[in-house]
N, C-alpha and C positions, 0 to 999 in steps of 0.2 A: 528328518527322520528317515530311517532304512528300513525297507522293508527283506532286506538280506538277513538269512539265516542265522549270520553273524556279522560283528562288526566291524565295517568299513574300516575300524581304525584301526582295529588289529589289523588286517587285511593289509592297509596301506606301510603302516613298521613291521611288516615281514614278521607277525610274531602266531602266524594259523602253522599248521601242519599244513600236510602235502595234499591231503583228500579235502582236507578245507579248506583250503587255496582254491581248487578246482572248482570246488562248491560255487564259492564267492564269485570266482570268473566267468561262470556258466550263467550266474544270476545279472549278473554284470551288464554281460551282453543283452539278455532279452528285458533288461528292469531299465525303464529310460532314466526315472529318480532316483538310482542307484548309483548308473552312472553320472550323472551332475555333482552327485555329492562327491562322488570320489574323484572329478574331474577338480571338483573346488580343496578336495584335498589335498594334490599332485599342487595346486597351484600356492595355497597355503605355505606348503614344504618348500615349493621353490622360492617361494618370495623370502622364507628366513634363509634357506641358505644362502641367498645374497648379498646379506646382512654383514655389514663389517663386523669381523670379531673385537672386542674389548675389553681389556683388561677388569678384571674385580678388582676394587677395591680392597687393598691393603687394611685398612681399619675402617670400621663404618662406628660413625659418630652416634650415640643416642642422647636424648635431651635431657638426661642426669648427668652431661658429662660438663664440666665447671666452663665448656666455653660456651657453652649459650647460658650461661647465670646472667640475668641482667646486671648492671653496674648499680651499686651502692643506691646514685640519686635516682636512678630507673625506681628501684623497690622501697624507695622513702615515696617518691610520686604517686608511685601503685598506693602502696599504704595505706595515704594519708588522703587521696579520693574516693577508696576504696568505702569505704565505711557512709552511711547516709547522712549522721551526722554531721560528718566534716563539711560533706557535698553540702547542704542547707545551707553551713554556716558561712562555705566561701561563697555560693549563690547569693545569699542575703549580704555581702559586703561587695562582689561587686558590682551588688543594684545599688548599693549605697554610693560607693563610688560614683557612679552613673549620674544619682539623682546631684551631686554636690558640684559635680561637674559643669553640669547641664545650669545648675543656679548660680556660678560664680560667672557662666562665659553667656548668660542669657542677657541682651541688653535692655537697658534698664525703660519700662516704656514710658512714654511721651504724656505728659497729660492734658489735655482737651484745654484748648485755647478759649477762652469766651470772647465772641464778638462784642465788641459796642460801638455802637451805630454812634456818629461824630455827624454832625450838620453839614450840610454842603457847602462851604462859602463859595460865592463865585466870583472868581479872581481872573486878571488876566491871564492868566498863564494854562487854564484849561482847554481842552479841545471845544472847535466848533463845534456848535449843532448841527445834527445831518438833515436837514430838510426833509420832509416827510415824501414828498414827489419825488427825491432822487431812490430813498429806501423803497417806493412803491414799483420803482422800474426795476431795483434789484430781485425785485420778489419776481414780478412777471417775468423777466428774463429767466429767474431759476426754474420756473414754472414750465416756461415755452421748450426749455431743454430736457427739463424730466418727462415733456409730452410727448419731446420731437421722440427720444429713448423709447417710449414706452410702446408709441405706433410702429417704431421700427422692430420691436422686440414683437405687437401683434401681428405684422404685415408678415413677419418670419413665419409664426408658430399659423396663420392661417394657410401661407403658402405648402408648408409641410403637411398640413393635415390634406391638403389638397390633392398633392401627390398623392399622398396614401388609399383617397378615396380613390383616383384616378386608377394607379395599380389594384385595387379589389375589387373596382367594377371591370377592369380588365380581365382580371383573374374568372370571376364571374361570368362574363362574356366566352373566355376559351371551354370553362366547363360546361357549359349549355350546349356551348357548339358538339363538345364529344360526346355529350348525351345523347345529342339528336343526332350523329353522324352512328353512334352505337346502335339505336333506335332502327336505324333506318337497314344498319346490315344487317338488326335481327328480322328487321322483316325480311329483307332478301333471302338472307341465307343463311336463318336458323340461330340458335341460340352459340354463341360463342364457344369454341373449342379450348379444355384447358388446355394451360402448355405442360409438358414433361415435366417440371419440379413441382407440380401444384399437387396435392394430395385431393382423392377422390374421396 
């Protein structure tokens, strides 16, 4: 907005008279957003006139003119979606489709086998018996190795917690010390001085 008596843009296409020219110049100078606007107008102007010139257009097309008509099958397609009906009825044929699909290429399932239990004859040809003392050392071995894992995995997780205590009694230890190292300047020498960025 201008607070000039008249307008900047007359002003700027040379279209005031001579006394209101003078006017606009006078204001010009002492109005600071006077001048802005008319500096951004000077820059406006120059930026189009750098503008490659371009030829108009010889004929301009409007969209009653036969070459944007869509093609014959274009406006049966439209047509024929077009309406709710139709939409429904091709909806509803290709879920049919779908479901006939899905039934011809679906494989056929399997039906449930029944067990029956046959005698066990004992022949030569079956595996030996494993002896109950040899399965009993397999158990205790699987035993001794999920124990040996298990202590390794506590002996871990106790060393780690160990650390941690370690570092937060240290931690502990250095903040007591500043305490009392605090402690002891305010007795010497008064309560602590803020620095320059601290707000009073």
């Amino acid at each position: 907005m201008s607070c000039s008596p008249f307008d900047l843009k007359d002003y700027f296409f040379e279209e005031l008279g001579g006394a209101e020219r003078k006017q606009v110049e006078a204001h010009v100078t002492q109005c600071r957003i006077c001048r802005e606007e008319l500096s951004r107008l000077r820059l406006t102007g120059t930026t189009l006139l750098s503008l490659r010139e371009e030829e108009i257009p010889r004929r301009i097309a409007f969209l009653s003119d036969p070459v944007f008509e869509p093609s014959p099958w274009r406006r049966w397609w439209s047509g024929f979606w077009n309406t709710p009906a139709r939409l429904g009825f091709g909806s509803a044929a290709l879920l049919s489709a779908a479901l006939v699909v899905f039934a011809l290429a679906r494989p056929t399932p399997v039906s449930p086998v029944r067990l029956v239990q046959t005698p066990v004859v004992q022949t030569a040809q079956t595996a030996p018996a494993i002896p109950d003392s040899v399965i009993q050392a397999r158990i205790d071995q699987a035993v001794d190795r999920a124990v040996a894992v298990r202590t390794r995995q506590l002996v871990d997780e106790v060393n780690a917690a160990r650390r941690k205590l370690f570092l937060a009694a240290a931690e502990w230890d250095y903040s007591e010390r500043r305490e009392q190292v605090r402690n002891v300047a305010a007795l010497d020498y008064g309560p602590p001085r803020q620095s320059v960025g601290e707000a009073k």
